[in-house]
C-alpha positions as CSV (number, residue, x, y, z in Angstrom):
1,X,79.2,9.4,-177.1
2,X,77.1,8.7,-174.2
3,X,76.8,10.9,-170.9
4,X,77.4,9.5,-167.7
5,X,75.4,11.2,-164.7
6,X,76.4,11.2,-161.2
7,X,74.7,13.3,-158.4
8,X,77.0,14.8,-155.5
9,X,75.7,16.9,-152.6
10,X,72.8,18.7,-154.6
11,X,74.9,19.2,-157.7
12,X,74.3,17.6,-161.2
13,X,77.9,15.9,-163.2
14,X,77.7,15.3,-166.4
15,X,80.5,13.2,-168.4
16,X,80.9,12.6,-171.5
17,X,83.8,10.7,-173.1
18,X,85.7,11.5,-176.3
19,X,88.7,10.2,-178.4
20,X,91.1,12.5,-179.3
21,X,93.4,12.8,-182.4
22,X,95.5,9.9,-181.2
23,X,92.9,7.6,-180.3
24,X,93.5,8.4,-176.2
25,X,90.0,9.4,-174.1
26,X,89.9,12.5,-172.5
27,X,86.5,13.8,-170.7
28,X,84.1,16.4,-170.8
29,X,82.9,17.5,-167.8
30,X,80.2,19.8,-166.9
31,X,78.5,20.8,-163.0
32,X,75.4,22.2,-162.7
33,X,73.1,23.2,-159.5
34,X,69.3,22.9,-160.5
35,X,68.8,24.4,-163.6
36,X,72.0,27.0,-164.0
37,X,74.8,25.5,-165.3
38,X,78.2,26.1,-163.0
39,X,80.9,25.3,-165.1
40,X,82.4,23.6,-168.1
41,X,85.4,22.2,-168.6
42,X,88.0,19.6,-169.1
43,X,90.3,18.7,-166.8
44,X,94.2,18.4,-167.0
45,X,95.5,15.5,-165.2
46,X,99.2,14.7,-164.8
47,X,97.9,11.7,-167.5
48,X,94.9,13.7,-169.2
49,X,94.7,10.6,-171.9
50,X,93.3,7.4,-170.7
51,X,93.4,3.9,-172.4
52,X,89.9,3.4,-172.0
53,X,86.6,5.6,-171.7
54,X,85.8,4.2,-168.6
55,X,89.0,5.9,-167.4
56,X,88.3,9.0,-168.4
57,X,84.3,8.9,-167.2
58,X,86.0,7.8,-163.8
59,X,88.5,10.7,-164.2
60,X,85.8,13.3,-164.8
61,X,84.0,12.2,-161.7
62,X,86.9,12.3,-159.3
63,X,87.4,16.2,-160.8
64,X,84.3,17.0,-160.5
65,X,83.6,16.0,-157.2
66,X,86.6,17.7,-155.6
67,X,85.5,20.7,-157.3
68,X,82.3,20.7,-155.7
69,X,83.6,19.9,-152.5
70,X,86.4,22.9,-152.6
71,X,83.5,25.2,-153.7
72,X,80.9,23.8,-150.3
73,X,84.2,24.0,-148.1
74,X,85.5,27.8,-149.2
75,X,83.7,31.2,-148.4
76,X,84.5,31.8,-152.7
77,X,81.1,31.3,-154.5
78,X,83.0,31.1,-157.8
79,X,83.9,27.9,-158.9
């Protein structure tokens, strides 16, 4: 599957699409900051299965980015 890039306020996403066992796309999405790697993970939407793999690229996106933003926003510095 291929990985869809996106860059948000200095930090890297990385998404890449996959079919589960019933044929429904779910993403994988990781966030990086330069070179270290932030976190991994997949998220769990109310609908975590999408029709289409553009769905779920768009889904992984919209996740990511929040997290990012929630992370800028708080005094935390874990994600």
């Amino acid at each position: 599957m291929q990985t869809h890039t996106l860059d948000h306020r200095g930090y890297e996403i990385a998404v890449q699409p996959e079919k589960n066992e019933f044929g429904a796309w779910r993403a994988i999405v990781s966030v990086r900051h330069a070179t270290d790697p932030v976190a991994q993970f997949r998220p769990e939407t109310v609908q975590p299965e999408w029709l289409t793999e553009e769905e779920a690229v768009r889904d992984g996106f919209e996740w990511a980015t929040r997290l990012i933003d929630h992370k800028l926003t708080s005094s935390s510095d874990e994600i």
